[in-house]
HTML snippet that shows the backbone in 3Dmol.js (N, CA, C, O; Angstrom):
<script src="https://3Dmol.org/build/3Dmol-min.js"></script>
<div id="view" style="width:600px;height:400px;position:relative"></div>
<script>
const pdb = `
ATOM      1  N   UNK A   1       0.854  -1.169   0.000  1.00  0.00           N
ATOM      2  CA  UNK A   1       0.000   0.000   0.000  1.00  0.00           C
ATOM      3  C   UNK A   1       0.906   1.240   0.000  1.00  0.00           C
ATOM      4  O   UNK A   1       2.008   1.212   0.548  1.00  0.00           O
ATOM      5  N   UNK A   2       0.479   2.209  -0.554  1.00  0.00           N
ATOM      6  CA  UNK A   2       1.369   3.148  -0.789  1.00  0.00           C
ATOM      7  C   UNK A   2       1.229   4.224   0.026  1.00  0.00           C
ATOM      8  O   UNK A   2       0.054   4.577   0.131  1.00  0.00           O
ATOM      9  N   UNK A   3       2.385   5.176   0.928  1.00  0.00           N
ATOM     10  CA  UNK A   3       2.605   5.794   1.959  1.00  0.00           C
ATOM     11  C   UNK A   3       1.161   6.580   1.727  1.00  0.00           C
ATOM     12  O   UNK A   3       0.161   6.460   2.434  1.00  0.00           O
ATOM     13  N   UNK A   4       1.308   7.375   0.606  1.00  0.00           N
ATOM     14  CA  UNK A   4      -0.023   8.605   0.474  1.00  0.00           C
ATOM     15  C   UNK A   4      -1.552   8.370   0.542  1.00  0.00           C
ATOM     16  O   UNK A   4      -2.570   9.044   0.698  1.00  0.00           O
ATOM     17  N   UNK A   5      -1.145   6.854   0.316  1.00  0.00           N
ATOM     18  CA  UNK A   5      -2.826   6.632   0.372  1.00  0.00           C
ATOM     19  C   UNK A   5      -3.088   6.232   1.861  1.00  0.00           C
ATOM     20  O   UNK A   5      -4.011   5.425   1.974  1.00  0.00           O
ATOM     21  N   UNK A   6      -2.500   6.602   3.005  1.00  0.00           N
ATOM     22  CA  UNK A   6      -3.295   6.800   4.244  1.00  0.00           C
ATOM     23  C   UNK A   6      -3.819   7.965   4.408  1.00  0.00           C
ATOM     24  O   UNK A   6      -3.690   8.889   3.605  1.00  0.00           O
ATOM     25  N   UNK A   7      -4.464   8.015   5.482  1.00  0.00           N
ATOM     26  CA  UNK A   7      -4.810   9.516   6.036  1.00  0.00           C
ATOM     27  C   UNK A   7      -3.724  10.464   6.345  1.00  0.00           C
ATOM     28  O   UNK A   7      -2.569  10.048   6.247  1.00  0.00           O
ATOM     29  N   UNK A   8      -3.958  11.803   6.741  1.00  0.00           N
ATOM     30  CA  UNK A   8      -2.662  12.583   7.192  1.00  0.00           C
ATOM     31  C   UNK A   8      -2.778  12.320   8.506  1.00  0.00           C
ATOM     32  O   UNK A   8      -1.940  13.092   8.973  1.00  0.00           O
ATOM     33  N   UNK A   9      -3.229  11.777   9.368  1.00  0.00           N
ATOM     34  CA  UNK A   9      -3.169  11.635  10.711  1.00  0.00           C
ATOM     35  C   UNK A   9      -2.001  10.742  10.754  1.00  0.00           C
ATOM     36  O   UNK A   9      -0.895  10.910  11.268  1.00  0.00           O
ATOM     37  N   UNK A  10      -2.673   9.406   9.865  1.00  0.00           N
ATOM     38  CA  UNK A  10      -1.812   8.051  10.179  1.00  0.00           C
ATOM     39  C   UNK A  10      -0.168   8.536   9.719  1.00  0.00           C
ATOM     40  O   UNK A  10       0.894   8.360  10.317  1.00  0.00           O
ATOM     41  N   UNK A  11      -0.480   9.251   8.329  1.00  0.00           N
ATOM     42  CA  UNK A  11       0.935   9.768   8.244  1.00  0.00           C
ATOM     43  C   UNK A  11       2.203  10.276   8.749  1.00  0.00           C
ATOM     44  O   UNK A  11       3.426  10.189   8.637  1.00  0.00           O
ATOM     45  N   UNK A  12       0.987  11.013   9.535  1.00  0.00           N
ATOM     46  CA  UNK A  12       2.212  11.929  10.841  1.00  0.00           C
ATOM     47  C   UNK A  12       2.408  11.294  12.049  1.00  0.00           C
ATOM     48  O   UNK A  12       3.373  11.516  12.781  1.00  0.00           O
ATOM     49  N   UNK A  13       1.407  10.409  12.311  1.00  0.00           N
ATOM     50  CA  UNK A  13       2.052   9.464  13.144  1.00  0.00           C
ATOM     51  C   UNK A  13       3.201   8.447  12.715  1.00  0.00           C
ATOM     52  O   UNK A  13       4.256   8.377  13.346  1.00  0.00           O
ATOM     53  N   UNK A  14       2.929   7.682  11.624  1.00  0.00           N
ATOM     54  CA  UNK A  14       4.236   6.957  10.914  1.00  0.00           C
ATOM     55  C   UNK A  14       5.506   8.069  10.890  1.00  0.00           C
ATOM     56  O   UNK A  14       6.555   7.665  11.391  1.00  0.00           O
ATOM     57  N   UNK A  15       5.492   9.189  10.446  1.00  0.00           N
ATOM     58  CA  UNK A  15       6.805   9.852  10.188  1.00  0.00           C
ATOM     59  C   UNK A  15       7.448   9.798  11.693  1.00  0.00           C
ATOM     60  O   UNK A  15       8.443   9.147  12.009  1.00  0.00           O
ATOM     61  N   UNK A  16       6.387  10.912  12.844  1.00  0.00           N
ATOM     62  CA  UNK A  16       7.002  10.513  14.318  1.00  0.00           C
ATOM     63  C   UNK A  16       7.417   9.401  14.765  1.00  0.00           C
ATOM     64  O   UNK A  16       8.423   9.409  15.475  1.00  0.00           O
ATOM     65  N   UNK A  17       6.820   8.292  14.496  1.00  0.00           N
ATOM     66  CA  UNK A  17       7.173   7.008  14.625  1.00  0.00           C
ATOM     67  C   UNK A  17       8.675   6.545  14.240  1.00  0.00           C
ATOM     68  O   UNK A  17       9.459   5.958  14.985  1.00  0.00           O
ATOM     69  N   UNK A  18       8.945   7.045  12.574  1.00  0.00           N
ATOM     70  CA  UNK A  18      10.533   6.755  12.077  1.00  0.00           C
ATOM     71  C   UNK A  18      11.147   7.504  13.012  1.00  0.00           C
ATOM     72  O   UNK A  18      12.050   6.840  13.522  1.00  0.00           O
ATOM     73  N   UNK A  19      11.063   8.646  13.493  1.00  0.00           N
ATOM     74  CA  UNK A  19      11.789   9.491  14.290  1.00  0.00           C
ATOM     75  C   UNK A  19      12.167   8.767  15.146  1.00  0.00           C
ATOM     76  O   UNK A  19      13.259   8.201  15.187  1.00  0.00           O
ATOM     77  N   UNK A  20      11.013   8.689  16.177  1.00  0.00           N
ATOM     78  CA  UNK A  20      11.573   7.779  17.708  1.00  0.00           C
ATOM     79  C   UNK A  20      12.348   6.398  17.252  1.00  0.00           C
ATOM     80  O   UNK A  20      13.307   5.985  17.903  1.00  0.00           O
ATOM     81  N   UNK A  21      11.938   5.829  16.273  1.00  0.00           N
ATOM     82  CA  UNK A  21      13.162   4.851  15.881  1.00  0.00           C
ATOM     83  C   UNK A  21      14.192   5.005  15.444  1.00  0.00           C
ATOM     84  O   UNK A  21      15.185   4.349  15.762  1.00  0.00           O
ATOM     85  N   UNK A  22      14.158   5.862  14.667  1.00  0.00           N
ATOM     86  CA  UNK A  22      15.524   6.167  14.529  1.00  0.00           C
ATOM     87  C   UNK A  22      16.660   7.151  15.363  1.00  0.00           C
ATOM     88  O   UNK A  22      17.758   7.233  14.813  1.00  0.00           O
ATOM     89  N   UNK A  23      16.533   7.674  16.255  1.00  0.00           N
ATOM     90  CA  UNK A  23      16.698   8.083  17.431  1.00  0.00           C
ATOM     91  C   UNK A  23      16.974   6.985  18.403  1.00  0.00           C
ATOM     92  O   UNK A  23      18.120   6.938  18.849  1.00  0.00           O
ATOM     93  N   UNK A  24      15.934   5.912  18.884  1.00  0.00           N
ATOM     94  CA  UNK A  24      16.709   4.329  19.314  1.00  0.00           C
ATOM     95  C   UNK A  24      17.525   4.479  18.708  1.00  0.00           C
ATOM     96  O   UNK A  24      18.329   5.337  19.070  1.00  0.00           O
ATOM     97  N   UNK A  25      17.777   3.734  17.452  1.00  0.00           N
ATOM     98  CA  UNK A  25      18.728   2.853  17.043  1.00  0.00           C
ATOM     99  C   UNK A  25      19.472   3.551  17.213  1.00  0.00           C
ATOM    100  O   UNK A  25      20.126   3.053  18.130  1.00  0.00           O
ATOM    101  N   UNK A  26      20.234   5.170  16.763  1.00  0.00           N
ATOM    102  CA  UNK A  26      21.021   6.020  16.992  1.00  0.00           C
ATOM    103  C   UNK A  26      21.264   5.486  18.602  1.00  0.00           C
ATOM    104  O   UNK A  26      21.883   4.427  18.502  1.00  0.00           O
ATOM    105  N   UNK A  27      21.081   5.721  19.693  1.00  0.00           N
ATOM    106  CA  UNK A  27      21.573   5.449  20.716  1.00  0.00           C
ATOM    107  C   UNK A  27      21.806   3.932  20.520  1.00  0.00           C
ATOM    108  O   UNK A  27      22.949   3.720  20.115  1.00  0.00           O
ATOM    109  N   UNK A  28      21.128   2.911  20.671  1.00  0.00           N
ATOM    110  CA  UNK A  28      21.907   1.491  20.307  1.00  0.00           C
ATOM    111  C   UNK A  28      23.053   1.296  19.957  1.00  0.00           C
ATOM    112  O   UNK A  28      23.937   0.619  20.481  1.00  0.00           O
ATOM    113  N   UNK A  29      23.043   1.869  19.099  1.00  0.00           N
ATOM    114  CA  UNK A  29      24.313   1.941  18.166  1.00  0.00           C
ATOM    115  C   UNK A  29      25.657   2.240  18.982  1.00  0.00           C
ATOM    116  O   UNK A  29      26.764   1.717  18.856  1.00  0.00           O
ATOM    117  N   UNK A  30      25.145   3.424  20.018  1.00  0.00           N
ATOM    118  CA  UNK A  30      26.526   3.904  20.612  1.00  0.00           C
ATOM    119  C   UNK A  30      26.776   3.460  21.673  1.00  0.00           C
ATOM    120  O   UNK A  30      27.736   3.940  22.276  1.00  0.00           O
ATOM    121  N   UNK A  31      26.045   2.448  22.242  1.00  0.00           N
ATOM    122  CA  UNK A  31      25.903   1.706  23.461  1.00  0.00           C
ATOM    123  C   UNK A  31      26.484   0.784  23.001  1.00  0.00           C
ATOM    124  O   UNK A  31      27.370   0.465  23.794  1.00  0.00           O
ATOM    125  N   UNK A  32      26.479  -0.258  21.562  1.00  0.00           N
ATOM    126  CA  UNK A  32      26.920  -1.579  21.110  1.00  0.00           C
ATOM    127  C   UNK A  32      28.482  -1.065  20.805  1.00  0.00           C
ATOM    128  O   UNK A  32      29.376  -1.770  21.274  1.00  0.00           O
ATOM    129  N   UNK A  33      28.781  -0.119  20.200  1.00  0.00           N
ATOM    130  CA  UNK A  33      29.775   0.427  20.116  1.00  0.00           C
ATOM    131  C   UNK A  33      30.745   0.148  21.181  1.00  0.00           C
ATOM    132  O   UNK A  33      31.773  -0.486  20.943  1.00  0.00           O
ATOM    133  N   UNK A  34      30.396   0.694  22.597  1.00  0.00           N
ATOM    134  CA  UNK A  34      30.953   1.111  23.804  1.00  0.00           C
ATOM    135  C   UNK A  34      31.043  -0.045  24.709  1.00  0.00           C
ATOM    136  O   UNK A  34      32.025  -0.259  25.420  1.00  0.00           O
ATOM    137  N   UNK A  35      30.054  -0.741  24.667  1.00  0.00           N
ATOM    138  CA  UNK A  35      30.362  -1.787  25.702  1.00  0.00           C
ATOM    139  C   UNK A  35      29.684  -2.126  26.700  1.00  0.00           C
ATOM    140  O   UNK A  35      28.535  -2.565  26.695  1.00  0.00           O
ATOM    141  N   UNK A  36      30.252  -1.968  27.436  1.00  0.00           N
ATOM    142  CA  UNK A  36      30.280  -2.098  29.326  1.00  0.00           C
ATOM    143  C   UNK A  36      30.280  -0.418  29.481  1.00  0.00           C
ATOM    144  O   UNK A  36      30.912   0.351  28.757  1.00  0.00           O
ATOM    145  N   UNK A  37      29.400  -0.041  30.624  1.00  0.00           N
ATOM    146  CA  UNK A  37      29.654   1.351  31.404  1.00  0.00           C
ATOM    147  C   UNK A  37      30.100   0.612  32.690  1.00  0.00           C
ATOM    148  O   UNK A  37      29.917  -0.556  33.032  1.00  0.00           O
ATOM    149  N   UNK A  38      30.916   1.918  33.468  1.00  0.00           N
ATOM    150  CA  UNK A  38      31.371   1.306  34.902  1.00  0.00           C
ATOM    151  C   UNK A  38      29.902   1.899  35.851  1.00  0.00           C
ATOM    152  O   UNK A  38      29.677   1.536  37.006  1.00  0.00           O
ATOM    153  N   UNK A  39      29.317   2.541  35.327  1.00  0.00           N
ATOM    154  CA  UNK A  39      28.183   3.195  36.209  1.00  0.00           C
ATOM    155  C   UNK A  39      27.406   3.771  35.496  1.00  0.00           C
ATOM    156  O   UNK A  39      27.785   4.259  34.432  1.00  0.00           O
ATOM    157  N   UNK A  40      26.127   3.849  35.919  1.00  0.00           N
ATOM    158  CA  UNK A  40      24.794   4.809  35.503  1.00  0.00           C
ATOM    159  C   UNK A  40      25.111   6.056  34.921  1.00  0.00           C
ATOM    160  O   UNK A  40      24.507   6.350  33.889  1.00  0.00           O
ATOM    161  N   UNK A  41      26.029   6.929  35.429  1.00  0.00           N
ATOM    162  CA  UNK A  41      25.760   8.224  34.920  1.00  0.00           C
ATOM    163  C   UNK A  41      26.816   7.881  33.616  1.00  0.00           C
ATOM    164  O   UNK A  41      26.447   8.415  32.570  1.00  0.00           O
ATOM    165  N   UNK A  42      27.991   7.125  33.523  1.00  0.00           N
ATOM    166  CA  UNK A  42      28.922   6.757  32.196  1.00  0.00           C
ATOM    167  C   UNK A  42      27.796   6.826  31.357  1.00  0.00           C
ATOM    168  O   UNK A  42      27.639   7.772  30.585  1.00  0.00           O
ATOM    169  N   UNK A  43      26.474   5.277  31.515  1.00  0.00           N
ATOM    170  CA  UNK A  43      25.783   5.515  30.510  1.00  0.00           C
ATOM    171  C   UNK A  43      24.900   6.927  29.828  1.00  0.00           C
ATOM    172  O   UNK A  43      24.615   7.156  28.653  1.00  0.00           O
ATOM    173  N   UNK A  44      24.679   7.554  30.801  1.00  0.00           N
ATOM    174  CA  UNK A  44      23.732   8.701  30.511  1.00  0.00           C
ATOM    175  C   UNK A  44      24.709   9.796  29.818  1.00  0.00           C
ATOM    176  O   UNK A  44      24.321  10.654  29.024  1.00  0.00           O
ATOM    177  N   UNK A  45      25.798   9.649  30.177  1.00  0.00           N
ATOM    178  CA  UNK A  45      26.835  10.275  29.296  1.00  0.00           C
ATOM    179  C   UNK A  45      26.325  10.335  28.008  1.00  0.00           C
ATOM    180  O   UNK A  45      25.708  11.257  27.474  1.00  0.00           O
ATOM    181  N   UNK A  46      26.767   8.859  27.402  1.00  0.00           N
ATOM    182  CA  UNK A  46      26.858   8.252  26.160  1.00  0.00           C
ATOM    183  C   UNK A  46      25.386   8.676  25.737  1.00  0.00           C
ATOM    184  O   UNK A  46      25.316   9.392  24.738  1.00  0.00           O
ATOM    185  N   UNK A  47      24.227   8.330  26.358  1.00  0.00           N
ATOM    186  CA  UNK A  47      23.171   8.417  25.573  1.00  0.00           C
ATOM    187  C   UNK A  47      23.307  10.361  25.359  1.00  0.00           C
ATOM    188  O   UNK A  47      23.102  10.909  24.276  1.00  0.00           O
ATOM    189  N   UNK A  48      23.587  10.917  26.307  1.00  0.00           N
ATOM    190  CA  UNK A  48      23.821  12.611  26.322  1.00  0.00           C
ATOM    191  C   UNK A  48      24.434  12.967  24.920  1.00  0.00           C
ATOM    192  O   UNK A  48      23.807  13.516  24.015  1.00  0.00           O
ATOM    193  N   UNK A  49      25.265  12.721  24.889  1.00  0.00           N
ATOM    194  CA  UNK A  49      26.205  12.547  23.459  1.00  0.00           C
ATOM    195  C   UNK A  49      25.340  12.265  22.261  1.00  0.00           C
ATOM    196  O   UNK A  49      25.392  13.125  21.382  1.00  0.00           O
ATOM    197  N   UNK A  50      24.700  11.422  22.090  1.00  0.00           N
ATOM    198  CA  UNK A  50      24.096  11.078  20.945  1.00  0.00           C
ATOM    199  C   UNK A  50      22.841  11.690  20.953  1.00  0.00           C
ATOM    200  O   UNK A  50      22.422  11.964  19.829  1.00  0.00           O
ATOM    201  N   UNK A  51      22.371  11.883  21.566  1.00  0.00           N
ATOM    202  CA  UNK A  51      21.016  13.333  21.562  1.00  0.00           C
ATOM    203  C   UNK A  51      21.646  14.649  20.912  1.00  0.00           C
ATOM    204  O   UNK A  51      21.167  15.421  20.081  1.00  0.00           O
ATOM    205  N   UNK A  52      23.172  14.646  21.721  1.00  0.00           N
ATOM    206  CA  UNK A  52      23.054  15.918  21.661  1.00  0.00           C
ATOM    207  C   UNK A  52      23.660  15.956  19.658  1.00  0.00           C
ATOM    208  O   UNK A  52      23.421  17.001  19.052  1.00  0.00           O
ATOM    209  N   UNK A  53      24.048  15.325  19.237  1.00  0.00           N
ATOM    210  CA  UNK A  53      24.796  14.782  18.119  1.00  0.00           C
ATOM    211  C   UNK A  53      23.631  14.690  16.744  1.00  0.00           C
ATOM    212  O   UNK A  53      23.757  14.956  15.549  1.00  0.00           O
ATOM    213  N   UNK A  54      22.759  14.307  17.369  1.00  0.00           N
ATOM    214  CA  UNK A  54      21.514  14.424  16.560  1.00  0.00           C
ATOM    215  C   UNK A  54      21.173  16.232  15.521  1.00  0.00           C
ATOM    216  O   UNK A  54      21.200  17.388  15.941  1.00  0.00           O
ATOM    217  N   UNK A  55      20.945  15.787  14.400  1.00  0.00           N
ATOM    218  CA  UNK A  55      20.741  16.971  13.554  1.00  0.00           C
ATOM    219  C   UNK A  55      19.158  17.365  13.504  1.00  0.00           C
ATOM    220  O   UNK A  55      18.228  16.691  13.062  1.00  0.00           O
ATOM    221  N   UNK A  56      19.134  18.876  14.191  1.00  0.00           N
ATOM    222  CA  UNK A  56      17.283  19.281  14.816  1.00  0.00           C
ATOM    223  C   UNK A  56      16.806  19.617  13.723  1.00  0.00           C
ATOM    224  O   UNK A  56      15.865  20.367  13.984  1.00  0.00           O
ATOM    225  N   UNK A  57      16.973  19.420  11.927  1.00  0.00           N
ATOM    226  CA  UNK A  57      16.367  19.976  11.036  1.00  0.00           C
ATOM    227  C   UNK A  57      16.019  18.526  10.249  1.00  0.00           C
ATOM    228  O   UNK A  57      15.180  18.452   9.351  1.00  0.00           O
ATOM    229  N   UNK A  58      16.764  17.455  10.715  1.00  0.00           N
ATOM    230  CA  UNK A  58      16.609  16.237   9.725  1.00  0.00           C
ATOM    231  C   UNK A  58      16.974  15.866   8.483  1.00  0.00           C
ATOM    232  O   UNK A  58      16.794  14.734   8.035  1.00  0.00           O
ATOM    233  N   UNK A  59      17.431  16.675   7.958  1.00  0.00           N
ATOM    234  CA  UNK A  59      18.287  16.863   6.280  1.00  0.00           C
ATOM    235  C   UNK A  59      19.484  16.751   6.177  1.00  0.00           C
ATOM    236  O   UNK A  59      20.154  17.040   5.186  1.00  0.00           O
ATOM    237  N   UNK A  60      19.905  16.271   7.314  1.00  0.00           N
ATOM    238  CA  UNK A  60      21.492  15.482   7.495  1.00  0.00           C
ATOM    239  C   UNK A  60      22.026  16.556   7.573  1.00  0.00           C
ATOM    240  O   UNK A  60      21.501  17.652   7.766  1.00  0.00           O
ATOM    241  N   UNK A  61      23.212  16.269   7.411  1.00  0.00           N
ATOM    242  CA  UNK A  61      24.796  17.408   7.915  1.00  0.00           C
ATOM    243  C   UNK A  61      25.397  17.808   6.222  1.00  0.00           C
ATOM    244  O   UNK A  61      24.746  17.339   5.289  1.00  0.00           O
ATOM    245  N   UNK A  62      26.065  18.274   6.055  1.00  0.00           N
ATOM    246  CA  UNK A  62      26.993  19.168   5.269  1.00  0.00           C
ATOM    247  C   UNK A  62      28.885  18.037   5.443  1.00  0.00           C
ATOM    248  O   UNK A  62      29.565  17.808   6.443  1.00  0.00           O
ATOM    249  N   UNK A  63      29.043  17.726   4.313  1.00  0.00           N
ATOM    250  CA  UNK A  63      30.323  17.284   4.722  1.00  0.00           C
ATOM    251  C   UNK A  63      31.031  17.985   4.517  1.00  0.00           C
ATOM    252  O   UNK A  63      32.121  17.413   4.522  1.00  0.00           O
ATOM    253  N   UNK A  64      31.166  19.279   4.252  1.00  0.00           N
ATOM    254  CA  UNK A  64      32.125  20.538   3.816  1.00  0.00           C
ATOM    255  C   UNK A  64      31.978  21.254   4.913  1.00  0.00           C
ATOM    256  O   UNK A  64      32.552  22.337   5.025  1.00  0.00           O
TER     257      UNK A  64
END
`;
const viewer = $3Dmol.createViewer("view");
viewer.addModel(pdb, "pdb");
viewer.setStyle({}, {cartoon: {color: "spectrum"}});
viewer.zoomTo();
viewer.render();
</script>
């Protein structure tokens, strides 16, 4: 079925939806990366980092 032929409700819920997943996996990622933390706040570090690393417009980065 093709994306447009839902409603715009369902739509904007699916798009928010890719968001919060992809946002997981973005943290996953840097957790599988890393390992072991020695403590709670190490991890909250790491997840800190990758929030903050995140691009707030969604159209990716500039490699120049």
């Amino acid at each position: 079925m093709p994306f447009l032929s839902f409603d715009v409700e369902i739509r904007r819920m699916i798009c928010s939806t890719n968001a919060i997943e992809s946002v997981n996996a973005r943290i996953r990622r840097a957790v599988r990366a890393r390992g072991h933390f020695p403590d709670e706040q190490a991890a909250l570090k790491c997840v800190y980092v990758v929030i903050m690393s995140l691009d707030p417009t969604g159209t990716g980065r500039n490699a120049g």
